[in-house]
C-alpha positions in Angstrom: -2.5 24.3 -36.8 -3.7 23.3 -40.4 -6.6 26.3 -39.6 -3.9 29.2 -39.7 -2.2 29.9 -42.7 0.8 32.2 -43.1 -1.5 34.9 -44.3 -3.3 34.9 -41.4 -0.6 34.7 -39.0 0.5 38.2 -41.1 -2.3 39.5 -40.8 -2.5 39.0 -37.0 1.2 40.6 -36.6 0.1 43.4 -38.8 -2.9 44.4 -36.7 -0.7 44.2 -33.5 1.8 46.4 -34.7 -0.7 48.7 -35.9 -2.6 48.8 -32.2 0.8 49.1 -30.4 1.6 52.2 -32.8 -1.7 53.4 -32.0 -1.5 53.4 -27.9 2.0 54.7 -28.1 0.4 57.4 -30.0 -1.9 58.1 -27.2 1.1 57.9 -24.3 3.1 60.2 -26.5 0.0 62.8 -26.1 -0.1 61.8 -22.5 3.3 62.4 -21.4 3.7 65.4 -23.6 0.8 67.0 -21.6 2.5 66.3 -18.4 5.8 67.7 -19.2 4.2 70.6 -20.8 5.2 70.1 -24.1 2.0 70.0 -25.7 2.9 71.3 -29.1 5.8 69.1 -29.5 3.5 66.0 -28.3 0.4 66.7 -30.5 2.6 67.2 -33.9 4.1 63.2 -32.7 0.5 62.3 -31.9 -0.8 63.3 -35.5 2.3 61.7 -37.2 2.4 58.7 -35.3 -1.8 58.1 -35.7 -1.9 58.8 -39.5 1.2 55.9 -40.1 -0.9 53.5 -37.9 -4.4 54.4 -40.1 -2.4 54.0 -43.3 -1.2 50.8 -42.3 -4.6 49.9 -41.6 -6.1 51.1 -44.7 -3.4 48.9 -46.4 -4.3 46.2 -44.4 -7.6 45.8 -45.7 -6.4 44.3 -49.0 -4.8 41.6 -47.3 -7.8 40.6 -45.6 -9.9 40.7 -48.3 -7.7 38.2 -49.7 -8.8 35.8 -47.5 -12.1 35.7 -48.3 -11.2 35.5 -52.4 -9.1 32.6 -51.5 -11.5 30.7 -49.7 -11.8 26.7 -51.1 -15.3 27.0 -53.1 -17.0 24.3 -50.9 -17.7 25.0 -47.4 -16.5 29.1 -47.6 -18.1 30.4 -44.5 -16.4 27.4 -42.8 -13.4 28.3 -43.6 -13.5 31.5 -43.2 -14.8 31.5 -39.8 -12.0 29.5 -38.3 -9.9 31.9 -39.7 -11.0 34.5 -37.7 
């Protein structure tokens, strides 16, 4: 357990609530098709996928925080097991 830090484990919860806002996103579209609601569905769709790709695009600072804390010795190591 000394490989995972509490950043990482973030970062892994962030990315899975990101990809579960995504697939609803596609269901929504999905079911909103089937009950013939497209309109309705697609506006959902759009909101819902541009929330998860902004909390994707603010991910990205977090992970390139990993790599800038990275021990000097041994970097590639370390970064490795975290991912």
């Amino acid at each position: 357990m000394e490989y995972f830090t509490t950043q990482l484990i973030m970062i892994a919860l962030f990315t899975l609530i990101i990809h579960s806002i995504e697939t609803l996103a596609y269901s929504v579209r999905l079911s909103g098709a089937r009950v013939r609601l497209l309109a309705s569905a697609l506006s959902l769709f759009n909101v819902m996928v541009m929330v998860s790709r902004l909390a994707n695009m603010m991910q990205q600072p977090f992970t390139g925080s990993l790599i800038d804390n990275a021990p000097k010795e041994n970097a590639l190591e370390f970064v490795a097991s975290q991912f």
